[in-house]
Biopython code that builds the backbone (N, CA, C, O; Angstrom):
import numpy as np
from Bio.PDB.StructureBuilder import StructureBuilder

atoms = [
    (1, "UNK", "N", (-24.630, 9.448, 7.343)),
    (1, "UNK", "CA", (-23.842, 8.701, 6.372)),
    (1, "UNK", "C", (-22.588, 8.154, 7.059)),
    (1, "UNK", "O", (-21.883, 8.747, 7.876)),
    (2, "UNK", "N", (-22.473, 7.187, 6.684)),
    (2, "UNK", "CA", (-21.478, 6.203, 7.460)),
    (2, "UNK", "C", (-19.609, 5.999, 6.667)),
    (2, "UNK", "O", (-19.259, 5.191, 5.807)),
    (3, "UNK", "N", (-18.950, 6.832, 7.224)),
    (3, "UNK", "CA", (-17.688, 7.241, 6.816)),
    (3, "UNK", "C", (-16.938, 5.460, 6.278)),
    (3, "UNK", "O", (-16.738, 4.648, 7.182)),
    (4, "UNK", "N", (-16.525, 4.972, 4.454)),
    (4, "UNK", "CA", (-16.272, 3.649, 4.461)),
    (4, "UNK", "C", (-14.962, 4.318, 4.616)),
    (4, "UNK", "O", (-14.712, 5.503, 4.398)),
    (5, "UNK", "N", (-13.761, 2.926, 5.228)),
    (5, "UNK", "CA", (-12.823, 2.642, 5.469)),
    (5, "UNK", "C", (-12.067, 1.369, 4.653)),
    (5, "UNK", "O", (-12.634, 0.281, 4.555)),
    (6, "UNK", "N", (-11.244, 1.520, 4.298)),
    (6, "UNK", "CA", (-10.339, -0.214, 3.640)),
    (6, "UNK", "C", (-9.552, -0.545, 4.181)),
    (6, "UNK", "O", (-8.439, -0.059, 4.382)),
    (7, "UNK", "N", (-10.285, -1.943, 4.688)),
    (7, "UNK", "CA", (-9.134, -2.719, 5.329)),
    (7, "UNK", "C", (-8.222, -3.262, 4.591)),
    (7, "UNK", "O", (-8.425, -3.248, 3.377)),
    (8, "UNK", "N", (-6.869, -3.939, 5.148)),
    (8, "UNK", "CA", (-6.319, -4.934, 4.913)),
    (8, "UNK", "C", (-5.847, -6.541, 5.511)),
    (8, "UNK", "O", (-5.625, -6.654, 6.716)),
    (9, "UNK", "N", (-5.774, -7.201, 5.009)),
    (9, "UNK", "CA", (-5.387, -8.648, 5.216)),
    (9, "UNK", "C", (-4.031, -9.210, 5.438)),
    (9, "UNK", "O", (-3.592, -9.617, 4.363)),
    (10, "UNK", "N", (-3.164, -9.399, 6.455)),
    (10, "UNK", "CA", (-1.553, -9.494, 6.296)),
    (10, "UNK", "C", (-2.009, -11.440, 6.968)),
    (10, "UNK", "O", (-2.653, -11.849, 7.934)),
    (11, "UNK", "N", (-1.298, -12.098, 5.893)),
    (11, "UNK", "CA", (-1.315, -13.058, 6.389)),
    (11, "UNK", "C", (-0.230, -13.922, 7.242)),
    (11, "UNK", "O", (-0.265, -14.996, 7.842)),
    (12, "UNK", "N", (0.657, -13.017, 7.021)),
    (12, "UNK", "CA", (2.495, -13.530, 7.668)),
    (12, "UNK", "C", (1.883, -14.223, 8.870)),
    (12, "UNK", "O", (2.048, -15.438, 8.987)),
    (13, "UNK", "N", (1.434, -13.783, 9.454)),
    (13, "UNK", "CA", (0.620, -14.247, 11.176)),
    (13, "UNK", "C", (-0.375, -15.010, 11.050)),
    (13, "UNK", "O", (-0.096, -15.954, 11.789)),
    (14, "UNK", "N", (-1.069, -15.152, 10.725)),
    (14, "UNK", "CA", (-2.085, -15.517, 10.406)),
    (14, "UNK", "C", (-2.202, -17.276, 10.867)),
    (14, "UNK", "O", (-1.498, -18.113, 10.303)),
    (15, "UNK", "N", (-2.898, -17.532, 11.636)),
    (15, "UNK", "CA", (-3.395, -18.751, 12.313)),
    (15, "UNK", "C", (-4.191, -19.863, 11.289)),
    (15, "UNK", "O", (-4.237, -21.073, 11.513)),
    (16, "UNK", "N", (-4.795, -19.189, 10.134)),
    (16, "UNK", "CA", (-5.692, -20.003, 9.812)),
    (16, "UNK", "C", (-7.173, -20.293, 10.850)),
    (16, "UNK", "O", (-8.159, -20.963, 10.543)),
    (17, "UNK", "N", (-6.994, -19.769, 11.747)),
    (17, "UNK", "CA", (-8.220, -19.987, 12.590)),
    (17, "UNK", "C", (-9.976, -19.939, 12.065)),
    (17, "UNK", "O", (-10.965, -20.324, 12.689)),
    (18, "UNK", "N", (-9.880, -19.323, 10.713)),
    (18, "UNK", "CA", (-11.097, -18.885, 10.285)),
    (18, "UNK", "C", (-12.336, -17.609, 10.990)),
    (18, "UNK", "O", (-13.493, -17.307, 10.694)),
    (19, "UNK", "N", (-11.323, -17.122, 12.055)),
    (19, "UNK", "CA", (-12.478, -16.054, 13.046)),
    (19, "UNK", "C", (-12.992, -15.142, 12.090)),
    (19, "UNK", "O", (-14.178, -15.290, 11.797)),
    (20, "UNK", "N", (-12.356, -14.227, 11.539)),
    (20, "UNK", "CA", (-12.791, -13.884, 10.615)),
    (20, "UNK", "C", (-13.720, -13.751, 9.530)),
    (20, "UNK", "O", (-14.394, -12.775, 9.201)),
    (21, "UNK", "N", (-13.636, -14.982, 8.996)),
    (21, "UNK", "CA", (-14.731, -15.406, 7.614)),
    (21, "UNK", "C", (-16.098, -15.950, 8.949)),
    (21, "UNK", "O", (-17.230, -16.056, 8.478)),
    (22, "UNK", "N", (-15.983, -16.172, 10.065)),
    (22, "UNK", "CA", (-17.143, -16.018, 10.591)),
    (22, "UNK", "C", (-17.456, -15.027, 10.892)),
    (22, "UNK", "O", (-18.540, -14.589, 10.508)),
    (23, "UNK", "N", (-16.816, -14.467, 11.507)),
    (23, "UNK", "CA", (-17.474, -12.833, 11.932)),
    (23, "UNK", "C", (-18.019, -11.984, 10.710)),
    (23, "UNK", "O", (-18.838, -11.118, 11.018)),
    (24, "UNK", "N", (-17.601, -12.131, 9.011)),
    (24, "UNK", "CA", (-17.906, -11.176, 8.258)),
    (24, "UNK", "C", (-17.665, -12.223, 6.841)),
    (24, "UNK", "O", (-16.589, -12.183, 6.246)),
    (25, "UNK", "N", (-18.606, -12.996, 6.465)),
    (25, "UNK", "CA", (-18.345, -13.486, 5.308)),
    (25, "UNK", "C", (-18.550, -12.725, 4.131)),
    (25, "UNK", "O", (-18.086, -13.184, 3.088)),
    (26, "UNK", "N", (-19.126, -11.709, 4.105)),
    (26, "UNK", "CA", (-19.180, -10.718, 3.434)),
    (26, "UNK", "C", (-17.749, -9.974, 3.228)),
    (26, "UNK", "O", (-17.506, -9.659, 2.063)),
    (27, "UNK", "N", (-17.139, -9.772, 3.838)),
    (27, "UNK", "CA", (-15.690, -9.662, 3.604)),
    (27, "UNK", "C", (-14.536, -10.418, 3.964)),
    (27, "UNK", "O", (-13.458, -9.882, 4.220)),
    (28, "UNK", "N", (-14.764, -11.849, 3.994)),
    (28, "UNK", "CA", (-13.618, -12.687, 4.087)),
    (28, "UNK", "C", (-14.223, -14.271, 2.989)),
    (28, "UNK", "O", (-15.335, -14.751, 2.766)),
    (29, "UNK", "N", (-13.101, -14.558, 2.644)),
    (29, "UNK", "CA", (-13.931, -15.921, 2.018)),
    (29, "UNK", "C", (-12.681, -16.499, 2.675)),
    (29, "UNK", "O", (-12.015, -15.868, 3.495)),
    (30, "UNK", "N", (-12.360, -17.920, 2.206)),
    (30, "UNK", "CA", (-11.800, -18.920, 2.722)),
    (30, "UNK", "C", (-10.797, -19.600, 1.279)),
    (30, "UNK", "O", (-11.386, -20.132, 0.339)),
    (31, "UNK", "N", (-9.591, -19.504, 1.297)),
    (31, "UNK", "CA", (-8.845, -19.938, 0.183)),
    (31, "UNK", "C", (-8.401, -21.659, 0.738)),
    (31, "UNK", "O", (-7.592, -21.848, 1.647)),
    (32, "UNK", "N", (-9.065, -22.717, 0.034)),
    (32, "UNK", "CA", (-8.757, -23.768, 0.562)),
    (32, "UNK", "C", (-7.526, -24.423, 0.017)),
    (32, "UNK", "O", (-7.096, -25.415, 0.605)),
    (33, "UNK", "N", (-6.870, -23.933, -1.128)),
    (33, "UNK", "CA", (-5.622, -24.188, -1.743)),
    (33, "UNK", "C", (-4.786, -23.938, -0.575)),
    (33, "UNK", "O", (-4.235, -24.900, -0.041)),
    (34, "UNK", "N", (-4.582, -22.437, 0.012)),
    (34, "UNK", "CA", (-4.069, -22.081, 0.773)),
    (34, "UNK", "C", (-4.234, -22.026, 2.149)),
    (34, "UNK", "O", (-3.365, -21.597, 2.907)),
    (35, "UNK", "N", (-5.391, -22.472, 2.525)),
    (35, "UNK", "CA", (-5.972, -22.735, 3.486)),
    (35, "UNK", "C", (-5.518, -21.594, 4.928)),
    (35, "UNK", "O", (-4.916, -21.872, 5.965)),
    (36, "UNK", "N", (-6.161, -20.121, 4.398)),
    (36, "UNK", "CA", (-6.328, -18.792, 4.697)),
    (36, "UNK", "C", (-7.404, -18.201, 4.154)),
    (36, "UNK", "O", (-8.195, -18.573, 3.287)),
    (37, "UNK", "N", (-7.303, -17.135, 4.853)),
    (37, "UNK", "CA", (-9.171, -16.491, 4.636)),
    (37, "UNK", "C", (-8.022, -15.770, 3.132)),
    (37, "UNK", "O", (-6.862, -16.042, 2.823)),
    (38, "UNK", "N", (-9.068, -14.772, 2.500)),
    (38, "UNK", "CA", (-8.738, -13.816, 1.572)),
    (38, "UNK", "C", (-10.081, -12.830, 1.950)),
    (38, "UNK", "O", (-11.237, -13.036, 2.321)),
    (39, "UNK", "N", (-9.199, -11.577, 1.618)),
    (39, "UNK", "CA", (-10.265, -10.381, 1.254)),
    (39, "UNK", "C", (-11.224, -10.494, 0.087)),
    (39, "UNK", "O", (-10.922, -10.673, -1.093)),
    (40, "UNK", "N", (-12.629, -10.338, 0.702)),
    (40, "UNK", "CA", (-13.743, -10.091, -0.749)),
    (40, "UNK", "C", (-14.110, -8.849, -0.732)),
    (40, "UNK", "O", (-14.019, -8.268, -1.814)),
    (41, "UNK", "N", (-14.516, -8.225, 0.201)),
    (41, "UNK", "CA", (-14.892, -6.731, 0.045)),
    (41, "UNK", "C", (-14.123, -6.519, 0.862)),
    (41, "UNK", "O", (-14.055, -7.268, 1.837)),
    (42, "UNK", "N", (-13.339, -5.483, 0.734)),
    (42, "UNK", "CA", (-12.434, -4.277, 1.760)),
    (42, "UNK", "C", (-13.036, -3.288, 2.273)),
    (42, "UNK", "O", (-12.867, -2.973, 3.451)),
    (43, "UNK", "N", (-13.691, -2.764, 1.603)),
    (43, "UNK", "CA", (-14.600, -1.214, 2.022)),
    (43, "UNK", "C", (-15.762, -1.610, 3.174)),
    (43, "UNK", "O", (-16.828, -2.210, 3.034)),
    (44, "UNK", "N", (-15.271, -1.163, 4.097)),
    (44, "UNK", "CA", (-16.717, -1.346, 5.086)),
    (44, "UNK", "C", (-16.806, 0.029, 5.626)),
    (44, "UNK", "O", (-16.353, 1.024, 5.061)),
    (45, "UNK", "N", (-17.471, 0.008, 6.852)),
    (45, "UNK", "CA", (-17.861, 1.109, 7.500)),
    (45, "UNK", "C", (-17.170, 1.393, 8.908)),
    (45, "UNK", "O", (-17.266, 0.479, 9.726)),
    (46, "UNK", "N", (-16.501, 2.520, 9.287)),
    (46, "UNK", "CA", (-15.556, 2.514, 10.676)),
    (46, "UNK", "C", (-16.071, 1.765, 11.739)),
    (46, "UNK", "O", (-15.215, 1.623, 12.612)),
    (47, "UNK", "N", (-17.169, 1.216, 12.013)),
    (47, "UNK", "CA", (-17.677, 0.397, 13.045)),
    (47, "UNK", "C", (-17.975, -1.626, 12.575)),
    (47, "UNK", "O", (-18.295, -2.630, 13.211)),
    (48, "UNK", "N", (-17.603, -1.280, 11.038)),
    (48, "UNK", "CA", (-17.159, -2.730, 11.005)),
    (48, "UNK", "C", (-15.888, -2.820, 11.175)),
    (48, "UNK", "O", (-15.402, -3.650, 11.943)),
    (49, "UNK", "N", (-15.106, -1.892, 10.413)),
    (49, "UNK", "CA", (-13.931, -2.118, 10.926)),
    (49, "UNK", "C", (-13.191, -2.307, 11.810)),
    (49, "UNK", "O", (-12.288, -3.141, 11.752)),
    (50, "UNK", "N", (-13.422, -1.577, 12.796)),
    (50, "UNK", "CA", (-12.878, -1.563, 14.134)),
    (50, "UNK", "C", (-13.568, -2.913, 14.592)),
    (50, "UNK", "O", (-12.668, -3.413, 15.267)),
    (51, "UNK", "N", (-14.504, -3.696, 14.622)),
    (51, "UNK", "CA", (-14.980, -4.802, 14.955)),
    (51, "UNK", "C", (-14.498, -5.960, 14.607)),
    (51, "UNK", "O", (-14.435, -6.874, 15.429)),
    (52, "UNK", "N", (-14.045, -6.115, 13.222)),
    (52, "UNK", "CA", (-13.373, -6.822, 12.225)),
    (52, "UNK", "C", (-11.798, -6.922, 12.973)),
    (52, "UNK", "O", (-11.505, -8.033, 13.414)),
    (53, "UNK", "N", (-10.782, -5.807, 13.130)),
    (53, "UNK", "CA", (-9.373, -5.527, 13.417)),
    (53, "UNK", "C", (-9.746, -6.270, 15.456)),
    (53, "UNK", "O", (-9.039, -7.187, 15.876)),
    (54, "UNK", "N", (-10.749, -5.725, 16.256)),
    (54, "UNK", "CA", (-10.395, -5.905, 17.320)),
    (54, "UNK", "C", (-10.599, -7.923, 17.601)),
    (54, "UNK", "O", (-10.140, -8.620, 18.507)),
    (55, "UNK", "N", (-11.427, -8.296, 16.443)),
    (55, "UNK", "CA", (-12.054, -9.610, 16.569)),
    (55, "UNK", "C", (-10.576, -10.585, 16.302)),
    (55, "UNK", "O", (-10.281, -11.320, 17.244)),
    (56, "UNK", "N", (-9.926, -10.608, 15.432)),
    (56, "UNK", "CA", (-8.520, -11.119, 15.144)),
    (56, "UNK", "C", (-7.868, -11.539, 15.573)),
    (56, "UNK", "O", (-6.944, -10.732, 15.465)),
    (57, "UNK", "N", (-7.297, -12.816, 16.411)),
    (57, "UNK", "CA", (-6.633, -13.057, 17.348)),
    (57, "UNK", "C", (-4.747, -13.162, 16.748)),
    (57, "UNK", "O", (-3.867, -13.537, 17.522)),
    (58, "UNK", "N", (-4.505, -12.822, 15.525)),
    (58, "UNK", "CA", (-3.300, -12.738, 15.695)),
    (58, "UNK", "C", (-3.406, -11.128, 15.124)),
    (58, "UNK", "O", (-2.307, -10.940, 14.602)),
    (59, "UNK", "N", (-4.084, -10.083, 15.002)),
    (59, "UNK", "CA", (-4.237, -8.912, 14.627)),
    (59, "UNK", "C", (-3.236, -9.054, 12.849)),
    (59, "UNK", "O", (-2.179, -8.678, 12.344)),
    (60, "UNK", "N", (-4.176, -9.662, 12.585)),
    (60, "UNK", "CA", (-3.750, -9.838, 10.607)),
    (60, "UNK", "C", (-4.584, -8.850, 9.992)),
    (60, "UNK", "O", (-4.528, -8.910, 8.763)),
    (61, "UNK", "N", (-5.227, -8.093, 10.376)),
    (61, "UNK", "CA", (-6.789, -7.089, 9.889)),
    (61, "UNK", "C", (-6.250, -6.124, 10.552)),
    (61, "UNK", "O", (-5.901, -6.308, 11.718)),
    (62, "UNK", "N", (-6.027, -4.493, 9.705)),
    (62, "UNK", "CA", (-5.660, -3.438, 9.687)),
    (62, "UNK", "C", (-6.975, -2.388, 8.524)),
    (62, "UNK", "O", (-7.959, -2.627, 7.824)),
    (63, "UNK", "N", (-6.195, -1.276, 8.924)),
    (63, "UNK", "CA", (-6.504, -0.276, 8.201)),
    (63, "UNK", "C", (-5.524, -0.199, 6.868)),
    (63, "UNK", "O", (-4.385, -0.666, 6.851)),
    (64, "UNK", "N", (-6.027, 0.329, 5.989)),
    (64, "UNK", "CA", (-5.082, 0.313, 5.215)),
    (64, "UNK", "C", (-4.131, 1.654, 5.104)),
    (64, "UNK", "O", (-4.516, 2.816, 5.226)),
    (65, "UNK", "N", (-2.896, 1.235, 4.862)),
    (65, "UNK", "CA", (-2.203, 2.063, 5.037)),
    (65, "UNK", "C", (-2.221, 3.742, 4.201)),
    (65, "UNK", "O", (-2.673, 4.008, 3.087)),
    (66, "UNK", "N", (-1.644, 4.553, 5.077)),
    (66, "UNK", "CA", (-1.335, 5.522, 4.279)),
    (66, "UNK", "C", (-1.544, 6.534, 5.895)),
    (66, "UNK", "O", (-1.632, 5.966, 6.984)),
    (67, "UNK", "N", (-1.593, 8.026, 5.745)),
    (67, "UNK", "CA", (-1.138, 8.382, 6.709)),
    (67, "UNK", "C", (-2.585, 8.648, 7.837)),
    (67, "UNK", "O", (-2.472, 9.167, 8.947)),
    (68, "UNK", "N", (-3.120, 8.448, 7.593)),
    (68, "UNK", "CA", (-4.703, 8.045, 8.602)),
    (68, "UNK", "C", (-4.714, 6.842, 9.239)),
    (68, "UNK", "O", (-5.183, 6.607, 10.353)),
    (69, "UNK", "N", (-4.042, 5.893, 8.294)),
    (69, "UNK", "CA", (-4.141, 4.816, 9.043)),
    (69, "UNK", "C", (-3.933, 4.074, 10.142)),
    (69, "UNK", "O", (-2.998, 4.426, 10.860)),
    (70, "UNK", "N", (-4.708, 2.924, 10.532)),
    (70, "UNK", "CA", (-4.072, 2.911, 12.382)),
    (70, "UNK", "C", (-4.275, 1.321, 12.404)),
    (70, "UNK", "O", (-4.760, 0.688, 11.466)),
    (71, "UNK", "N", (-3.911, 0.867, 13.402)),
    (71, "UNK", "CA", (-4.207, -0.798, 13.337)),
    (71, "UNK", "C", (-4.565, -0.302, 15.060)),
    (71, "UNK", "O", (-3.977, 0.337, 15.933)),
    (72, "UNK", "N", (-5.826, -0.992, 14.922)),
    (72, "UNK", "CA", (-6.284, -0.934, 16.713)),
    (72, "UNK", "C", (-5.840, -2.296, 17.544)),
    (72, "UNK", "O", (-6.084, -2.393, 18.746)),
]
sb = StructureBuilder()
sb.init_structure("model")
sb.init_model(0)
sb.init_chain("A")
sb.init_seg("    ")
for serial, (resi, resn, name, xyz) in enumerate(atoms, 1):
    if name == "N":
        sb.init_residue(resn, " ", resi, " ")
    sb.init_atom(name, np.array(xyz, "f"), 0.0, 1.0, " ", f" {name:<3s}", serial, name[0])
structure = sb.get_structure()
């Protein structure tokens, strides 16, 4: 059984690049008002996650906070 994890989305940084909503459209969609990804599903699995956070080129994709949490 595969331990889920919740990410989060900080957009302060955030490029707009779209890497993201390619790597996992299942958990990113694309806000074209704002023209930034948004979170659709948060809950994944520690090996999406960590895939998701290391893929990021301005590291906007974290763990969510609290005291486990880590941003890789």
């Amino acid at each position: 059984m595969n331990h889920k994890r919740i990410i989060t989305l900080d957009l302060g940084e955030c490029s707009g690049c779209q890497a993201c909503v390619e790597l996992s459209s299942r958990c990113f969609g694309w806000d074209e008002n704002m023209d930034k990804p948004v979170l659709v599903q948060c809950e994944v699995t520690d090996e999406e996650a960590l895939e998701l956070i290391s893929y990021c080129p301005q590291d906007c994709i974290a763990f969510d906070g609290g005291e486990n949490s880590e941003q890789v």
